[in-house]
C-alpha positions in Angstrom: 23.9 279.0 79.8 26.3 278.5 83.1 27.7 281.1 84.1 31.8 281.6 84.3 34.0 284.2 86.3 36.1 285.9 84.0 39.8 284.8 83.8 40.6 287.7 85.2 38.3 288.0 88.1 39.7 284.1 88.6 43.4 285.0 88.5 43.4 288.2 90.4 41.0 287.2 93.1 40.9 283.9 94.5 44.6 282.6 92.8 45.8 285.9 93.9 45.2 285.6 97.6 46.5 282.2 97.4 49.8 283.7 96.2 49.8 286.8 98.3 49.3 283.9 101.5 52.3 281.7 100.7 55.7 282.3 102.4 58.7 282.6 100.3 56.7 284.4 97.4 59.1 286.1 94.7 61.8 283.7 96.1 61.9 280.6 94.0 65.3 279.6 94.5 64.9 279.8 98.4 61.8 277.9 98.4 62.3 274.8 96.1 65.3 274.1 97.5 69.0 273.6 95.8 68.3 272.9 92.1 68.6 269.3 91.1 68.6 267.8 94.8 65.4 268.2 95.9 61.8 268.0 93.5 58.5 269.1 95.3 55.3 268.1 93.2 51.8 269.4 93.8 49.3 266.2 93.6 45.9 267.6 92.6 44.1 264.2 94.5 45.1 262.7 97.9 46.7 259.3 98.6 45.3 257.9 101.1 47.4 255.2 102.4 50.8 254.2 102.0 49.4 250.1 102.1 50.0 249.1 98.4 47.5 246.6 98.2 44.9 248.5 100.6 42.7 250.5 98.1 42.9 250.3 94.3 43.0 254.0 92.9 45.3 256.2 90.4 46.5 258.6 93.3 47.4 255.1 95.6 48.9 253.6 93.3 51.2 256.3 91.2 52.4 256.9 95.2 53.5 253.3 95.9 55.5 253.5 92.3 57.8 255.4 94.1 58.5 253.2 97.2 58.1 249.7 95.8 58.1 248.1 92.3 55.9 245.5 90.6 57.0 242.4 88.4 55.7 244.1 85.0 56.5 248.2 84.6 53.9 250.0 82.1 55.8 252.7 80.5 53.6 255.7 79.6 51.8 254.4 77.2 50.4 251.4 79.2 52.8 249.2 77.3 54.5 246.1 79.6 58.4 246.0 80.4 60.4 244.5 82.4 60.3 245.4 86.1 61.5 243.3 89.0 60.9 240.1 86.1 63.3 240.8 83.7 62.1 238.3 81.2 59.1 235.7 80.9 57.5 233.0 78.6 54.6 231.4 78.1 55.0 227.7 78.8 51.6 226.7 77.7 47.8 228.2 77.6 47.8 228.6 81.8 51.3 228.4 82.5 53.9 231.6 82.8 57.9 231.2 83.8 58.9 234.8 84.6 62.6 235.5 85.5 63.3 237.6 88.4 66.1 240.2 88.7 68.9 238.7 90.8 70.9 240.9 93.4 67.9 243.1 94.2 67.4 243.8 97.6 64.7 245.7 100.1 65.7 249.2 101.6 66.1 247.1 104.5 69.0 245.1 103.3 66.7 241.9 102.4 67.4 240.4 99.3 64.2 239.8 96.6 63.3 236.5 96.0 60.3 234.8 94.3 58.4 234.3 98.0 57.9 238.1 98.1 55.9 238.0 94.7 53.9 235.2 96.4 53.4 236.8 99.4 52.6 240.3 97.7 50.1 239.0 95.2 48.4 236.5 98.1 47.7 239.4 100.3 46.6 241.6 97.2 44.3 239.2 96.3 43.0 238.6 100.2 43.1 242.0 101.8 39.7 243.1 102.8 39.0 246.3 100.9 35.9 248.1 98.8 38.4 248.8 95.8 40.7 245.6 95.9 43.2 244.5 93.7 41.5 241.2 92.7 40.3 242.2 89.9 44.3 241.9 88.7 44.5 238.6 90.3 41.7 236.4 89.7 42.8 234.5 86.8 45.8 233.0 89.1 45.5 229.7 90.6 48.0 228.7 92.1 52.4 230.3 92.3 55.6 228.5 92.5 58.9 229.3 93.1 61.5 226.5 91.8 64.3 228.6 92.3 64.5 231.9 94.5 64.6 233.7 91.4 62.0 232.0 89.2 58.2 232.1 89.2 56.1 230.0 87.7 52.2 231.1 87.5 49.3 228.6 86.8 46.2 230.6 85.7 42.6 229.2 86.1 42.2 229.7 81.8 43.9 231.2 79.1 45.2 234.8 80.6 46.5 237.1 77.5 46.3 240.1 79.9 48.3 238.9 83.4 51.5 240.9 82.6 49.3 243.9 82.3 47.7 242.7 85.4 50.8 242.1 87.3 52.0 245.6 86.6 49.7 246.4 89.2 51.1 244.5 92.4 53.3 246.2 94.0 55.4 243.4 95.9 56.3 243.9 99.5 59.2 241.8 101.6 57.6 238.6 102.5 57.8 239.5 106.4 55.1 241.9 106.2 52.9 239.5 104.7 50.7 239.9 108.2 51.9 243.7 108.5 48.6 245.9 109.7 47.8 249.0 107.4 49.1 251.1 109.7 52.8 249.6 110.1 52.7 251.2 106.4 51.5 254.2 106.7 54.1 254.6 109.7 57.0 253.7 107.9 57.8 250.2 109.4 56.7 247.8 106.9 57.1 251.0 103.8 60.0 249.4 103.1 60.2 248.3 99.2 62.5 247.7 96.1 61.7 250.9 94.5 63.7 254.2 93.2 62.8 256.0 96.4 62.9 255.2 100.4 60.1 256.3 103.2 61.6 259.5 104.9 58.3 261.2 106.5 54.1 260.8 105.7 51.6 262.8 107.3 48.3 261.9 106.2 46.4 264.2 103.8 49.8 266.5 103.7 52.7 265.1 102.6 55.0 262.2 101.9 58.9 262.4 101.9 61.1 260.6 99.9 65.1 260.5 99.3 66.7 258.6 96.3 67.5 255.0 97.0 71.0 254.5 95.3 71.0 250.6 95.3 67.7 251.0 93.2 68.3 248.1 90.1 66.8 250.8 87.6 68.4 254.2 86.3 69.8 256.1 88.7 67.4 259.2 89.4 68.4 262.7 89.5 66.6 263.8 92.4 67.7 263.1 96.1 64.6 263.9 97.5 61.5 264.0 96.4 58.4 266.0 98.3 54.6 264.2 96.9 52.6 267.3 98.5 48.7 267.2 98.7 47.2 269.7 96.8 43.7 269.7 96.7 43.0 273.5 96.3 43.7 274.3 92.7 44.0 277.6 93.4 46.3 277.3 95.8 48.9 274.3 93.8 48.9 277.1 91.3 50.4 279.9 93.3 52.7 277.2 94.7 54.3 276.6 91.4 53.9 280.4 91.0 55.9 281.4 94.1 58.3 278.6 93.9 57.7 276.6 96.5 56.3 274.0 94.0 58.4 272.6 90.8 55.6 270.6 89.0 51.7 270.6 90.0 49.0 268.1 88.5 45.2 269.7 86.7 46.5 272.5 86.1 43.3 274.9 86.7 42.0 275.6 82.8 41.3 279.2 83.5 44.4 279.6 84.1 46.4 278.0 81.6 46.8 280.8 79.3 48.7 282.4 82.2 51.1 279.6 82.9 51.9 279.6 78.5 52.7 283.7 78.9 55.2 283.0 81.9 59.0 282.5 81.0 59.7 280.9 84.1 56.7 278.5 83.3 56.3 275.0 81.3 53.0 273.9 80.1 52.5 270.5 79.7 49.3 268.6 78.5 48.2 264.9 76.9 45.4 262.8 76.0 44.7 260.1 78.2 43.3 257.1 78.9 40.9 258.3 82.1 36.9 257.9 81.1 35.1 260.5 83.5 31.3 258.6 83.7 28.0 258.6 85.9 27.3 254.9 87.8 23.9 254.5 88.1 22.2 252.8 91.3 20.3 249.8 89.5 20.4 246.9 92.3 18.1 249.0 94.9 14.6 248.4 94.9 14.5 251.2 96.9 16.6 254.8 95.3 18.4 256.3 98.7 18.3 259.5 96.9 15.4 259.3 94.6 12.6 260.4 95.8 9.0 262.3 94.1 9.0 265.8 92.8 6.8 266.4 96.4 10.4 265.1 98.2 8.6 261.7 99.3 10.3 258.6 98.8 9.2 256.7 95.4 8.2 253.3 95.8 10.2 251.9 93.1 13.8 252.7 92.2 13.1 254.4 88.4 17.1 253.8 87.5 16.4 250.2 86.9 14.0 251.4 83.6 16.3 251.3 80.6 14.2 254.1 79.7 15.0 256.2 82.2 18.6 255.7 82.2 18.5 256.7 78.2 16.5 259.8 79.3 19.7 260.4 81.1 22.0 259.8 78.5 20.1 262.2 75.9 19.6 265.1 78.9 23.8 265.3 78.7 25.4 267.6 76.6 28.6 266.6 76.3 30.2 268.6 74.0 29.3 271.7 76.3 30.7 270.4 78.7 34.0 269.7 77.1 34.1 273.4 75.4 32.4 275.5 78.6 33.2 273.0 82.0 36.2 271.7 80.9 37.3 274.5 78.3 38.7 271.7 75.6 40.8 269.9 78.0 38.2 266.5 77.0 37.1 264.4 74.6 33.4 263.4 74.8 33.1 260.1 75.0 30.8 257.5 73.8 31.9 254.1 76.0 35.0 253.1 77.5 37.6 254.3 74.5 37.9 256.9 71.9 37.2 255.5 68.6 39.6 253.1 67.5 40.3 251.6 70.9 40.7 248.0 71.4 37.7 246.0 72.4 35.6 248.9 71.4 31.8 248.4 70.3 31.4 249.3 66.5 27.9 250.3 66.6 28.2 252.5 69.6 27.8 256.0 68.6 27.6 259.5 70.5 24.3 259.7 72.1 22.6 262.7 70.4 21.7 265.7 72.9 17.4 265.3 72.7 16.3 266.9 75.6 13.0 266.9 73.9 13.2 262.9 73.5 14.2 262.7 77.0 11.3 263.9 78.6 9.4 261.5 76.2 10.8 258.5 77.4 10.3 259.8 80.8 6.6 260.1 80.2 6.7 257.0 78.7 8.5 255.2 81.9 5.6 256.7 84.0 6.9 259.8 85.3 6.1 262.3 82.9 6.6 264.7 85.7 9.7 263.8 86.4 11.3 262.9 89.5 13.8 264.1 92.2 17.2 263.4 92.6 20.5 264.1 94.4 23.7 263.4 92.2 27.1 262.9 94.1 30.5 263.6 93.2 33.8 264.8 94.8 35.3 268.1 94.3 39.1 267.6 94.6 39.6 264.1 92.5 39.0 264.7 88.4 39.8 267.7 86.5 37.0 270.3 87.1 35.1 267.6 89.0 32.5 269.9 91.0 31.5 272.0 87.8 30.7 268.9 86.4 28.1 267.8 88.8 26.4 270.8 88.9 26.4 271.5 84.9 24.8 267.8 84.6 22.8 268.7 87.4 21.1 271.7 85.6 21.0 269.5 82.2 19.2 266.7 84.4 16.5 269.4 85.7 16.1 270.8 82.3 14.1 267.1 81.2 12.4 267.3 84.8 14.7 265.8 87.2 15.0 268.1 90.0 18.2 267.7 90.6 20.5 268.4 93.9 24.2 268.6 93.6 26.4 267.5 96.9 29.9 267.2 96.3 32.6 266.8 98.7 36.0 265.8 99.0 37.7 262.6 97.5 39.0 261.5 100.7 35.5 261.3 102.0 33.6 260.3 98.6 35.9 257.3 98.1 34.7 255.4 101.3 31.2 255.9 100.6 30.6 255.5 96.9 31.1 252.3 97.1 28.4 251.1 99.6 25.9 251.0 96.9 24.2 254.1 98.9 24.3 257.1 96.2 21.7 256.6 93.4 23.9 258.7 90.4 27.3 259.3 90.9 30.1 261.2 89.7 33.0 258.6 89.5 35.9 257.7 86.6 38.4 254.8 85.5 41.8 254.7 83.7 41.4 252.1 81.3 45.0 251.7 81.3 45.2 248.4 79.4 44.6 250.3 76.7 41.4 247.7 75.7 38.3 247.1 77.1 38.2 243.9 79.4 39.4 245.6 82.2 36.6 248.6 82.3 34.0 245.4 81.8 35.2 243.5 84.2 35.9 246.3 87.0 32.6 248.5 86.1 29.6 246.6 84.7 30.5 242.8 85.0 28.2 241.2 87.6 30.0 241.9 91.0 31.5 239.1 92.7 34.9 240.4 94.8 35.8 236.5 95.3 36.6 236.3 91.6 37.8 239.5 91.1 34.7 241.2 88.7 32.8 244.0 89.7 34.9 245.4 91.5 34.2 248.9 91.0 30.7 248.4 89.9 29.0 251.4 92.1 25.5 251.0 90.8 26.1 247.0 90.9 24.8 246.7 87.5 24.2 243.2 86.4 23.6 241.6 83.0 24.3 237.8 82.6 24.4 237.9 78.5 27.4 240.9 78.6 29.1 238.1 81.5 29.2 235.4 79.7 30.3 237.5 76.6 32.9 238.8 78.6 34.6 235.4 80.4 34.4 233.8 76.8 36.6 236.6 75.6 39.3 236.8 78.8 40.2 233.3 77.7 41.1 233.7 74.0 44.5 234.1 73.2 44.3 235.7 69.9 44.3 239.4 70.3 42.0 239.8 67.2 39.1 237.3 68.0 39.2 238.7 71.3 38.7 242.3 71.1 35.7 241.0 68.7 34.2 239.7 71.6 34.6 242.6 73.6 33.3 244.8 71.3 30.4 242.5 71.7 29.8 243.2 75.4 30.7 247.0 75.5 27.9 246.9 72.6 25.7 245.3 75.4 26.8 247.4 78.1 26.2 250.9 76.3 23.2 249.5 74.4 21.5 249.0 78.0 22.9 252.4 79.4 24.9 250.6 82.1 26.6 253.4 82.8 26.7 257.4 81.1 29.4 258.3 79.5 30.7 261.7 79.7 34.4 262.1 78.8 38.4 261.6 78.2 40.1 263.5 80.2 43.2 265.7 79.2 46.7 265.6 81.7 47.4 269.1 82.1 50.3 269.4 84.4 52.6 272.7 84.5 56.8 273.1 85.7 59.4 275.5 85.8 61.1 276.1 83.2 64.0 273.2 82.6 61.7 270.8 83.3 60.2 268.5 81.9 57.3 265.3 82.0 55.8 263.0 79.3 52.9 262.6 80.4 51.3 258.9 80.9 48.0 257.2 80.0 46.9 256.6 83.3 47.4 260.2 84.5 50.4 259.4 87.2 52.5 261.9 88.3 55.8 260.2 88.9 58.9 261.8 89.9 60.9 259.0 88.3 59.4 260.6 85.0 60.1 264.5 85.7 63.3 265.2 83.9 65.5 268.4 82.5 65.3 269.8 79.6 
């Protein structure tokens, strides 16, 4: 059994210090600024760039919701509105007419016209980057623009998914179509159609915000909004607890029974859409970070043995780790939805804890003493993310995998888990389509970044019968025929243990008292969503 500090050891120790450390403490009013001007939120993971179509990842891309806007909006529950498109139609099978906004302009006083969605979707589709956007784009073939206000898209096949898709393009003013990262992340080309305006961004601190009041959307209460970094969940806690903070993200779950008793306090939690998983390294003839039980290098990679990989899968015991890691703040999770999801496989079902059977099929896979191994993961990114290495660590040595936990901060992790150097690691996706093509395409479909599939396919697993599956079904129209079809390649994918499972993660989030959030599918923390009671 793993071992837990008390609450109280938790609280009065290491969230204590962080509170007794803070300036300001006992003076809320003083530190968060004049009520219902200025809204400072603690982000649990870092941004790490203010480029919108740099790096593809939840805490990137909930920050450029602030500064610019996409064609399609998802409300909270991943459902498409209208965003700078106020209308569309579907001209035929591979043809969309979408119907911009008019009188929308840039920060900067430019007005919005179709060329900037051009631009904007051109460069997200071509910008060099390990976790691109292409995966949203591939489908398009060519863009027109009749009229400055109309936009007509011609898709490669029959697309029923592009306005989900498009909902993920932030669109930029078409003179910064050759704009370096770095004219973003200073300010110059930060310049967008959103709710809020670039003030101030230091890297890995903060970002600073005031309301823009041309904005074509409801006006927001807020006239400046702080995103702070907050890595140390300690420390966001005793933020909010002091006052300097007026909504954090993950809240810590030790301590959540503190933030219910506190008057001044708001809990605030949801189910989401976020499948917390292990990627597997099964291209490698060689493991990086496999090596024999004597710490010599094997001379085959064992990870590309189905049995093996089900070893794996029966060594985790996911329920524990929802009631003791994550203390009920997560479903256990069998593929890439809960049950009843769209596109789900129907003959999926939980993997049954066997630690017994594990070590069987170990044996069996010619290692019936096992093997070493070093599992990575990040400790700042998902909810209780560190713990969870190291409990799957010890449920991984338990079948004779002597296992070594390294984990390390996001900002670090995200650059190198996806060279296709770490043999098991701790990664997750918001499947925020709320059905299963998107999770294929992005985390098992053969990787090729020129057509926009495997795009965040760390272990580069590769299976030609789940691709073709998966390709027949992004071109049916019919919603019913085609979440048949997915079902049919998740059933391939989890069959053949393409990735492991472990959760659904819970938004826990915590405010003052007066305010409030509803919290989203895809876990962002947007200040266009914080409200009063």
């Amino acid at each position: 059994m793993m071992h837990h500090p008390t609450r109280r050891t938790l609280l009065g120790g290491a969230f204590g210090a962080a509170i007794a450390g803070l300036p300001g403490h006992g003076h809320a009013a003083d530190a968060a600024g004049t009520p219902g001007n200025t809204l400072k939120i603690g982000m649990a993971a870092p941004f790490t760039t203010l480029d919108p179509h740099l790096q593809s990842n939840a805490p990137n891309n909930a920050m450029a919701n602030h500064i610019f806007d996409a064609l399609i909006t998802n409300d909270e529950t991943s459902r498409s509105t209208p965003g700078l498109a106020q209308s569309w139609r579907l001209i035929d099978d591979t043809h969309w007419e979408l119907t911009l906004r008019p009188n929308v302009t840039f920060t900067d006083g430019t007005p919005f016209t179709a060329q900037d969605a051009i631009v904007s979707l051109n460069r997200a589709t071509t910008l060099p980057s390990m976790a691109s956007f292409r995966t949203y784009t591939r489908s398009i073939k060519a863009m027109t623009a009749p009229d400055p206000h109309t936009l007509v898209i011609e898709t490669t096949r029959p697309d029923p998914l592009l306005l989900n898709s498009l909902s993920r393009i932030h669109i930029i003013a078409a003179k910064f179509k050759d704009a370096p990262t770095e004219d973003f992340n200073s300010g110059r080309a930060a310049i967008g159609t959103g709710p809020f305006v670039f003030q101030t961004y230091v890297p890995g601190s903060h970002l600073i915000l005031t309301r823009n009041d041309a904005w074509w959307g409801a006006k927001q209460p807020w006239a400046t909004v702080h995103l702070q970094i907050a890595t140390d969940r300690g420390a966001r806690l005793a933020s909010l607890l002091s006052g300097d903070r007026d909504i954090i993200e993950a809240v810590p779950t030790e301590a959540e029974a503190r933030v219910r008793t506190d008057p001044k306090l708001n809990l605030i939690s949801g189910v989401s859409s976020r499948l917390v998983y292990l990627a597997m390294d099964q291209h490698n003839d060689i493991a990086q970070y496999v090596t024999g039980r004597d710490g010599k290098p094997l001379d085959r990679n064992p990870l590309k043995d189905l049995r093996v990989r089900q070893a794996l899968d029966m060594a985790i015991n996911r329920q524990a780790i929802v009631d003791r890691v994550m203390q009920g703040n997560a479903v256990a999770a069998s593929q890439f939805l809960p049950p009843g999801g769209r596109g789900n496989a129907p003959d999926v079902q939980p993997t049954r804890y066997d630690p017994e059977k594990a070590k069987a099929l170990l044996a069996q896979a010619g290692y019936p003493n096992g093997f070493g191994i070093t599992l990575h993961g990040p400790n700042d990114r998902y909810i209780n993310d560190g713990k969870i290495v190291q409990a799957v660590a010890q449920m991984f040595s338990r079948i004779g995998i002597e296992t070594r936990a390294e984990v390390m901060p996001w900002s670090v992790y995200a650059s190198k888990s996806g060279t296709n150097n770490f043999s098991v690691m701790l990664s997750s996706w918001g499947v925020n389509t709320g059905e299963t093509s998107n999770p294929l395409s992005s985390l098992v479909a053969t990787q090729d970044r020129s057509a926009g599939f495997g795009e965040a396919n760390e272990g580069r697993y590769t299976n030609p019968a789940l691709d073709t599956k998966l390709k027949q079904a992004l071109g049916i129209m019919d919603d019913d025929k085609r979440n048949q079809m997915l079902g049919q390649a998740c059933s391939l994918a989890f069959h053949d243990t393409a990735i492991l499972p472990l959760h659904h993660e819970k938004s826990v989030l915590a405010a003052r008292k007066g305010l409030t959030y509803a919290t989203r599918a895809d876990q962002y923390t947007l200040a266009m969503g914080v409200g009063r009671a």
